[in-house]
C-alpha positions in Angstrom: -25.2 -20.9 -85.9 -28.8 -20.3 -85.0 -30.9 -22.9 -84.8 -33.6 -21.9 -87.0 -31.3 -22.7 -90.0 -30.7 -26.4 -88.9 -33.0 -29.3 -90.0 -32.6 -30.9 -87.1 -33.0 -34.9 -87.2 -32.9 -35.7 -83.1 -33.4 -33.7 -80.2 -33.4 -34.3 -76.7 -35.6 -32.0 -74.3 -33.7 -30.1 -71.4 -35.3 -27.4 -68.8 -37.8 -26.3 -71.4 -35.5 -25.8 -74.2 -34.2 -27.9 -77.4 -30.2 -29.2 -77.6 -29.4 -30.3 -81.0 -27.9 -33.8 -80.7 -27.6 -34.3 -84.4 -27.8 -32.0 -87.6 -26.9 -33.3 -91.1 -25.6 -29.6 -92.2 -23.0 -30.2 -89.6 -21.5 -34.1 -90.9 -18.1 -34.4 -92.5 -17.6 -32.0 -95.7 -20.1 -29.4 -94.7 -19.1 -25.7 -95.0 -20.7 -24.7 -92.4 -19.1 -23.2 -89.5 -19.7 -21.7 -85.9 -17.8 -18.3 -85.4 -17.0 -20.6 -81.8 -16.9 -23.9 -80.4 -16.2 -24.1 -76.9 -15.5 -27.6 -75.2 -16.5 -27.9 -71.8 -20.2 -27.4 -70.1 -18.8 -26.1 -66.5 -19.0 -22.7 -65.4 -15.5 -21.3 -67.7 -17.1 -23.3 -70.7 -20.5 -22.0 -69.8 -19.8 -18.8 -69.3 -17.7 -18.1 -72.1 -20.0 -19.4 -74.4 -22.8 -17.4 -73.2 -20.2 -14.1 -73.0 -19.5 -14.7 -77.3 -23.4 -15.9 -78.1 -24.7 -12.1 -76.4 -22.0 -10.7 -78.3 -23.5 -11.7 -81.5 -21.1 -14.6 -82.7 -22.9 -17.9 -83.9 -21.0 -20.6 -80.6 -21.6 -24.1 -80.2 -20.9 -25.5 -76.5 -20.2 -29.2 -76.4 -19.9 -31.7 -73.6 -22.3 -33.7 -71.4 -24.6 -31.8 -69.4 -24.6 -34.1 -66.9 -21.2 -33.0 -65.9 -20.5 -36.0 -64.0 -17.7 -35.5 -62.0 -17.1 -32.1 -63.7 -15.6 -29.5 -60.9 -18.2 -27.1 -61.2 -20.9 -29.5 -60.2 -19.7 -30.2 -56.7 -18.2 -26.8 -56.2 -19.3 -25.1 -53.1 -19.3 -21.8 -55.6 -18.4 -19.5 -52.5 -17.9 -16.3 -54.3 -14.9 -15.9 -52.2 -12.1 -14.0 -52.5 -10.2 -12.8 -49.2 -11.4 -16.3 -47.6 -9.0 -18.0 -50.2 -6.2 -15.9 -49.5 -3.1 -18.4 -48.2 0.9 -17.2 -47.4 1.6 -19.5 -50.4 -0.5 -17.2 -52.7 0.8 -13.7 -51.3 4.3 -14.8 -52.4 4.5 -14.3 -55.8 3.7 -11.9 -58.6 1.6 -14.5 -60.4 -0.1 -15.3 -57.3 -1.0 -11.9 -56.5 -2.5 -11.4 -60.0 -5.0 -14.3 -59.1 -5.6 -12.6 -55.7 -6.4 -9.6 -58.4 -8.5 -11.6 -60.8 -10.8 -13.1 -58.0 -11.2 -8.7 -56.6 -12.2 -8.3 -60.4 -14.7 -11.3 -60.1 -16.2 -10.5 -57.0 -17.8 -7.0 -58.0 -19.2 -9.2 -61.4 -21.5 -11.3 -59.6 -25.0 -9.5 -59.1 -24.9 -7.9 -62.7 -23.9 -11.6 -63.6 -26.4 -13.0 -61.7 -29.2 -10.3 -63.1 -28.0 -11.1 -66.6 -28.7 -14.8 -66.7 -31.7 -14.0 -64.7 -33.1 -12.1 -67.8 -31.6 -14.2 -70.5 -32.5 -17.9 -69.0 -36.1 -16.3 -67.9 -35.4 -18.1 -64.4 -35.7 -16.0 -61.7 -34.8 -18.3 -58.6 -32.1 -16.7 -56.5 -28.5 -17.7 -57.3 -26.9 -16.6 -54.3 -27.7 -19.4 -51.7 -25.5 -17.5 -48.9 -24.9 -13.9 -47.6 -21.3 -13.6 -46.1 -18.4 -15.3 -45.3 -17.7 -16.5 -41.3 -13.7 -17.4 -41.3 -13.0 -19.6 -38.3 -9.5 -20.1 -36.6 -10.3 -23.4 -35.0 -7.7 -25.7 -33.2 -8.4 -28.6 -35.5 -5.1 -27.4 -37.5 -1.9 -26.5 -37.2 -0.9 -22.7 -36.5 2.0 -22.7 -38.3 -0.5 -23.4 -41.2 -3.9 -22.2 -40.2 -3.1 -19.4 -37.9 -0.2 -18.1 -40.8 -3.0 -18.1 -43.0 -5.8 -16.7 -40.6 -3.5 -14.0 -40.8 -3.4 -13.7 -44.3 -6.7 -13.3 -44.6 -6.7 -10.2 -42.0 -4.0 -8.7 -43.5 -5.2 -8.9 -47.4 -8.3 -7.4 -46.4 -6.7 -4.7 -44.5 -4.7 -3.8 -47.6 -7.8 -3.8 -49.8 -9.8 -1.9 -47.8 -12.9 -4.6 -47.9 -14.6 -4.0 -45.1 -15.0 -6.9 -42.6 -15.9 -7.7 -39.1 -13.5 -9.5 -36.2 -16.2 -11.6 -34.3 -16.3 -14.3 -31.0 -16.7 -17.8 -32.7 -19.4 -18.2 -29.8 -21.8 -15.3 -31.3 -21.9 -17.7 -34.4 -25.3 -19.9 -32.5 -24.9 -22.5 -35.6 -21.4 -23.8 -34.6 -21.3 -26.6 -32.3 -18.1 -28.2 -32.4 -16.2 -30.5 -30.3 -14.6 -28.9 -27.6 -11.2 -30.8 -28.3 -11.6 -28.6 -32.1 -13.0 -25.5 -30.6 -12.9 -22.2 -32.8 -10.6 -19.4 -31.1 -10.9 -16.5 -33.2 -13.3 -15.2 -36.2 -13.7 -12.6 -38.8 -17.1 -11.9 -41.1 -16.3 -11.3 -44.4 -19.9 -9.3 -45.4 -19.2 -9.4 -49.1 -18.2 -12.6 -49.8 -21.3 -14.8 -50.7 -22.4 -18.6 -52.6 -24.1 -19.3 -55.7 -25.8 -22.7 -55.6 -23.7 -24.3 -58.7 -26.4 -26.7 -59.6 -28.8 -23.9 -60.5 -25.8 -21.8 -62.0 -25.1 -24.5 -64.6 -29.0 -25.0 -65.3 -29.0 -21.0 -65.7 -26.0 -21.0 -68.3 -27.8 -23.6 -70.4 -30.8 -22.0 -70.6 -29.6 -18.5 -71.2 -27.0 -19.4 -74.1 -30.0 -21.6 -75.6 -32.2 -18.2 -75.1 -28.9 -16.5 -76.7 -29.5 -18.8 -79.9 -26.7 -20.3 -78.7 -26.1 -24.6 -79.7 -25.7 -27.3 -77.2 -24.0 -30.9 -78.3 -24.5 -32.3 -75.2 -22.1 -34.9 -76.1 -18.3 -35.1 -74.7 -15.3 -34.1 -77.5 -12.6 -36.7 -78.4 -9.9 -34.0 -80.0 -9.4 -30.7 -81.3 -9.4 -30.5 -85.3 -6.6 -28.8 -87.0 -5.8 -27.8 -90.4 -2.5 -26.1 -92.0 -1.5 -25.1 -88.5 -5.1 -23.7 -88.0 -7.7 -24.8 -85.7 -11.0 -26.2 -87.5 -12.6 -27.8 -85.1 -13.4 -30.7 -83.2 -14.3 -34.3 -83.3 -17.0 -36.1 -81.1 -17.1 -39.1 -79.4 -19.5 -40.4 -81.6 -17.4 -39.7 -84.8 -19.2 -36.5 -85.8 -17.2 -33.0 -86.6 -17.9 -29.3 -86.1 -16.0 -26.9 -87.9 -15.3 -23.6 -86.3 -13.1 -20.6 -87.3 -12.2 -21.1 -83.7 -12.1 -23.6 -80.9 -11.5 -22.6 -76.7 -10.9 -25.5 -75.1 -12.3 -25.1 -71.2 -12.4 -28.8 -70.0 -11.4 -29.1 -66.7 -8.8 -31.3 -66.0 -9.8 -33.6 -69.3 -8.3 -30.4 -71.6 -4.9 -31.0 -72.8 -6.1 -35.0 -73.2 -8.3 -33.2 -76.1 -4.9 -31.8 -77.9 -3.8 -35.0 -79.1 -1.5 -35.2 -82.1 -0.4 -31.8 -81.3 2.7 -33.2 -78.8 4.7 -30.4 -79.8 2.5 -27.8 -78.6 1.0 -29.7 -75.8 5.0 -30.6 -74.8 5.7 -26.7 -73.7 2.2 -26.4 -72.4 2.7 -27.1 -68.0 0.6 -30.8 -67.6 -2.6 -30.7 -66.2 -3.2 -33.2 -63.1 -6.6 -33.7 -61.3 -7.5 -32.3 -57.9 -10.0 -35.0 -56.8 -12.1 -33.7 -54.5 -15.3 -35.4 -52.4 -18.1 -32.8 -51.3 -21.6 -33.8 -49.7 -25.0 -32.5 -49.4 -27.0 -33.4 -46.2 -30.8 -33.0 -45.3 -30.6 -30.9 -41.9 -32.9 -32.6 -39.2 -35.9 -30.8 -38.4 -34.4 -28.9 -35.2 -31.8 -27.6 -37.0 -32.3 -24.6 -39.1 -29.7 -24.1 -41.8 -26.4 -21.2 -41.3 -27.1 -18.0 -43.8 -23.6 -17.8 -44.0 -20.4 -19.7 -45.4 -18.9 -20.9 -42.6 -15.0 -21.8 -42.9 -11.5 -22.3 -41.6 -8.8 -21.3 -43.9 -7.5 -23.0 -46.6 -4.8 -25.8 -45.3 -3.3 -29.4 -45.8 -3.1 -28.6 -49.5 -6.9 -28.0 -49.1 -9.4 -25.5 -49.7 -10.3 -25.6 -46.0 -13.4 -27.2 -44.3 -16.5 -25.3 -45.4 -19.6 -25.4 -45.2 -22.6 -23.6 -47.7 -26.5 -23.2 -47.4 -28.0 -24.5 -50.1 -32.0 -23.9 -49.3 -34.7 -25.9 -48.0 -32.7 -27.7 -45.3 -29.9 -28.8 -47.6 -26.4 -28.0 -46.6 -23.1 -28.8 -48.7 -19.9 -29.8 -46.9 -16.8 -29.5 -48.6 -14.2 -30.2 -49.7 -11.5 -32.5 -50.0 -8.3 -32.1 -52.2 -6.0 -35.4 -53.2 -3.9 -35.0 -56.5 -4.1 -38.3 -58.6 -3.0 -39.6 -61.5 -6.2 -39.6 -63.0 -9.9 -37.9 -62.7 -11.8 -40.0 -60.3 -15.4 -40.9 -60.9 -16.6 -42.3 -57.6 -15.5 -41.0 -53.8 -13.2 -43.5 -52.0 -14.6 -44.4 -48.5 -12.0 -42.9 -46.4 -12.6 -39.4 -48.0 -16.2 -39.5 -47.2 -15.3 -41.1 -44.0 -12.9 -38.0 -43.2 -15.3 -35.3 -44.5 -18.1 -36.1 -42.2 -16.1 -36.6 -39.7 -14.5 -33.0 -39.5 -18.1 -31.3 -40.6 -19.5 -33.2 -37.4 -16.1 -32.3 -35.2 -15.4 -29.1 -36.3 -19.2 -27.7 -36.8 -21.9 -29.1 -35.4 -22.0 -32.7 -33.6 -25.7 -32.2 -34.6 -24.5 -33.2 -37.9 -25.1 -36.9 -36.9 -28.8 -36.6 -37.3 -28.3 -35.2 -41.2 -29.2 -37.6 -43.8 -27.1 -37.6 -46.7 -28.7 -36.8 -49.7 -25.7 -37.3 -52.8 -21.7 -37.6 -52.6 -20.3 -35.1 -55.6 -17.1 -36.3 -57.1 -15.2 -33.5 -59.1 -11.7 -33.1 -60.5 -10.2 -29.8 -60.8 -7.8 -28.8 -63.1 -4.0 -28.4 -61.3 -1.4 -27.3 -63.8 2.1 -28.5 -63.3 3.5 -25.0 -62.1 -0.1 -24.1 -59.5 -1.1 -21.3 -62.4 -3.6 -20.7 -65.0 -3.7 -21.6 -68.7 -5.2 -18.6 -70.5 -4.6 -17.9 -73.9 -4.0 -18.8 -77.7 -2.0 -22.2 -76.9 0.5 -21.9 -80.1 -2.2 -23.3 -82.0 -4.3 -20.3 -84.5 -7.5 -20.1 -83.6 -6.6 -22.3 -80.5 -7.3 -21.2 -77.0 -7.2 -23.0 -73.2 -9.2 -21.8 -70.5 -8.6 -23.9 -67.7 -6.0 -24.9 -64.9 -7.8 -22.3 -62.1 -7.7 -24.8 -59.9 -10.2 -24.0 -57.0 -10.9 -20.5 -58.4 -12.7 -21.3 -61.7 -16.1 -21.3 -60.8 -15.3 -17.9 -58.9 -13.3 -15.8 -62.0 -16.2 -17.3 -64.1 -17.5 -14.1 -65.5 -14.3 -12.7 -65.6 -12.8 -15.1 -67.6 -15.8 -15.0 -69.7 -15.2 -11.3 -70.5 -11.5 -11.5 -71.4 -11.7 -14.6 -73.4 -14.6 -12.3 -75.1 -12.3 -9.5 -75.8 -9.6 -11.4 -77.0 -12.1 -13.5 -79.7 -13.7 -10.1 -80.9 -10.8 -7.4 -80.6 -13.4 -5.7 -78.3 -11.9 -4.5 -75.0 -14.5 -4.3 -72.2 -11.8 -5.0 -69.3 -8.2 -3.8 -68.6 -6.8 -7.2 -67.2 -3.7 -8.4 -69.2 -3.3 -12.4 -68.3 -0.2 -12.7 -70.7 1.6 -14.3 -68.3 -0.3 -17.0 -68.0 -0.3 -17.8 -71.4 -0.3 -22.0 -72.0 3.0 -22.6 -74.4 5.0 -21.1 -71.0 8.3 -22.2 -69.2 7.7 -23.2 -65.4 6.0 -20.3 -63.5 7.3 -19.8 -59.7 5.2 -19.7 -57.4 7.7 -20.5 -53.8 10.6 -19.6 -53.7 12.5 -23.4 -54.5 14.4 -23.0 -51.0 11.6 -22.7 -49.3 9.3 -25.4 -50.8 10.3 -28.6 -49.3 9.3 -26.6 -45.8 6.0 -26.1 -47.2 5.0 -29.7 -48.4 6.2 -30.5 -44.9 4.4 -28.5 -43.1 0.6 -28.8 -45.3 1.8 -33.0 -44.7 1.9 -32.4 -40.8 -1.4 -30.3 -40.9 -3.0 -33.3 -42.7 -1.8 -35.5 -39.7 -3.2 -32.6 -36.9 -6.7 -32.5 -38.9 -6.6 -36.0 -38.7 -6.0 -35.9 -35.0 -2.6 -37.9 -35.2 -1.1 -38.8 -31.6 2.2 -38.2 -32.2 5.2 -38.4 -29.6 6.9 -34.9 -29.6 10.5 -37.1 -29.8 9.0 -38.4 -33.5 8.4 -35.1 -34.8 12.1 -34.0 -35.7 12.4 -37.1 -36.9 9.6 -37.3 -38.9 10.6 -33.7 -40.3 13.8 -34.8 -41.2 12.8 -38.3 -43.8 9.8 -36.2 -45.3 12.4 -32.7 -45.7 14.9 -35.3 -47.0 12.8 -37.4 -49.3 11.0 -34.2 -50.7 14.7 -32.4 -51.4 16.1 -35.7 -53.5 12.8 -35.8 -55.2 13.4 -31.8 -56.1 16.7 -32.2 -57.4 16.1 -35.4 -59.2 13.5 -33.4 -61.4 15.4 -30.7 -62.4 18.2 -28.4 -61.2 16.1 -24.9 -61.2 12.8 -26.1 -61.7 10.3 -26.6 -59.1 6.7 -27.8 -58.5 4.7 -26.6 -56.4 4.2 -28.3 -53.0 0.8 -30.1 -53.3 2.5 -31.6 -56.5 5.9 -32.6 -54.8 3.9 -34.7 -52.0 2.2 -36.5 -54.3 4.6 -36.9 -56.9 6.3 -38.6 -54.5 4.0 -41.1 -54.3 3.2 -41.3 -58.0 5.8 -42.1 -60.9 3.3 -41.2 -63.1 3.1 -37.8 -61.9 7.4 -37.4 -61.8 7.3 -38.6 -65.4 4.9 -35.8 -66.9 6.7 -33.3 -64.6 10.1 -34.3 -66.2 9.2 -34.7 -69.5 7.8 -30.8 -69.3 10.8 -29.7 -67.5 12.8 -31.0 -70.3 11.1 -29.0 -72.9 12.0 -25.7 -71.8 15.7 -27.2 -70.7 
């Protein structure tokens, strides 16, 4: 609903525009109603809601817009697509749709970009990076990093995107340790960065432009009625009614579903990829990379990266540790680690940076490695979430498609059934083949971490992780199978086994 029709009693200023905070049109009993609520303020939530309010539909976005510890916020935002690509992701039908769905989001960005330029009036440059260096480095493992350097090559090859095999010494930035030097390269000239700060200010101010609402307040549940979404509730007890409700809230979004435990039992649990990122003031000798620079993805990570960001600031990134819950602040020995691999594996310089914030986010890691798109079994109840490390990325995308499925107007040809949430397991590996995997992404961890290891320990050590990981397997369920990141840490987390088993069960 616009604005304009609201007595509003309180609002709070933000960048220039007005977020309602409280309207009495909008308490308990009113018949009032917002075409769409959407829950979440990252980039999906963002997004989307901007996609319906240019569309015409009356949308109300709620949740903080602080976003502490949302994803989004300390997202590098590399608009990558190829620089993602892993074996793990080639090897499945599902993964190669979300190889497809990130093709599709890369050619949306600069009409994106130009469209939140003229809606939010802010014409400061989104894109904070031009190109993507990929670096083969020896910090790794090349059963890991060189099988996925590979990849990379290959995927590109078979797309036709052009790109560019370079000498890691022609990049002048890089100055790594010489017991981590880089051995091979590739420039990927079409894969960019958006700064994700100024991204999330932009989709605030455009949707508010877009006469779009903001409750920059967190939900506590999704409202039903007769089997019909209605709503939502607030943490401070007040309710919006909506003739429907898209839930995009990060790794908080089936918490939201409560009461509706027969749904949200067939739906794959959602568990949090903590991850610790850092932005650094460069010292005055060092002038700032125009590029991302990055290895490939490895150790159940998203690879080490790092991403201008403008006037001397540079983002490192990123860790990835499943937990049982979203974390809030960065543990010391992920810091500790970070810097350490952006100063071995980049540029010892780095020891001169000061450090200006440590991000926190938690991205959303569904129990099977895929998305959750779609009407969740719920009418008038839809997920957007569970993209793991490709949400800010398929942002516009996802915008679009949850668009067209709202309004019955088709402006894209991707069909993302499959990934619908009320779903049996997915497969992602092949289940024979998984407890080699976790094994291996565990020993890259160790090789990043420069373990000294005695090659007579290695079988050894294969053999209790291979043998641990394969009673764990079968203990969960006979056909069934997570994928790797979530059977190492599983392992360590009963927590984690339980959800896993009680979903397993459903579909059994």
């Amino acid at each position: 609903m616009c604005r304009k029709h609201c007595d509003v009693e309180n609002t709070q200023r933000f960048s220039g525009y007005r977020i309602v905070a409280c309207c009495d049109k909008f308490r308990g009993g009113s018949s009032m109603v917002y075409d769409v609520i959407i829950v979440g303020a990252g980039a999906i939530g963002g997004s989307i809601a901007y996609e319906l309010c240019s569309r015409g539909l009356t949308v109300c976005r709620v949740g903080e817009t602080d976003r502490v510890n949302a994803a989004s916020k300390a997202a590098g935002a590399m608009n990558g697509c190829f620089g993602e690509v892993t074996s793990g992701l080639l090897a499945s039908d599902y993964g190669r749709l979300k190889l497809h769905m990130d093709r599709q989001a890369q050619d949306l960005w600069p009409a994106w970009s130009e469209r939140l330029a003229r809606s939010s009036v802010n014409n400061r440059n989104l894109f904070s990076a031009q190109g993507t260096h990929v670096v083969l480095n020896s910090a790794g493992m090349g059963e890991v990093d060189t099988v996925n350097y590979h990849a990379i090559e290959h995927t590109l090859e078979r797309y036709g995107e052009p790109f560019e095999s370079i000498d890691p010494r022609s990049l002048g930035w890089l100055n790594p340790n010489q017991l981590v030097r880089p051995l091979r390269g590739l420039f990927i000239a079409g894969e960019h960065a958006v700064d994700s700060h100024l991204l999330l200010e932009k989709l605030d101010q455009a949707l508010l432009a877009e006469h779009g609402t903001i409750k920059a307040e967190n939900a506590r549940r999704v409202l039903t009625e007769g089997g019909v979404a209605s709503g939502v509730e607030l943490n401070s007890g007040e309710i919006l009614f909506a003739k429907k409700v898209v839930v995009a809230a990060g790794a908080h979004s089936l918490e939201l579903l409560s009461g509706l435990d027969q749904v949200v039992s067939k739906i794959p649990p959602l568990f949090s990829g903590y991850g610790v990122s850092i932005l650094v003031k460069l010292p005055s000798h060092m002038a700032l990379p125009t590029s991302v620079i990055r290895t490939p993805n490895r150790a159940f990570a998203c690879g080490l990266h790092c991403v201008p960001r403008g006037d001397g600031v540079l983002y490192l990134g990123a860790t990835n540790i499943l937990s049982e819950e979203p974390k809030q602040q960065a543990l010391v020995s992920d810091v500790q680690f970070l810097l350490g691999c952006a100063v071995d594996q980049l540029n010892l310089d780095l020891h001169d940076a000061e450090i200006i914030s440590i991000q926190v986010g938690n991205r959303p890691i569904p129990a099977d490695g895929f998305p959750l798109i779609g009407e969740c079994g719920i009418e008038g109840l839809w997920l957007a979430t569970g993209t793991y490390r490709d949400g800010l990325h398929q942002s516009p995308l996802l915008a679009a498609y949850i668009a067209d499925c709202l309004t019955g107007v088709n402006t894209t040809d991707l069909d993302l059934s499959v990934f619908t949430p009320v779903r049996a397991p997915l497969t992602g590996l092949a289940r024979e083949t998984t407890v080699e995997e976790t094994v291996k992404q565990m020993f890259a961890t160790g090789y990043e971490y420069r373990w000294d290891v005695k090659p007579y320990w290695l079988p050894l050590l294969d053999k209790g992780l291979s043998n641990n990981y394969q009673q764990l397997i079968d203990a969960l369920h006979p056909t069934f199978t997570p994928p790797p990141e979530l059977v190492a840490f599983s392992y360590l987390y009963e927590s984690m086994r339980t959800k896993l088993s009680n979903y397993y069960r459903a579909w059994s």
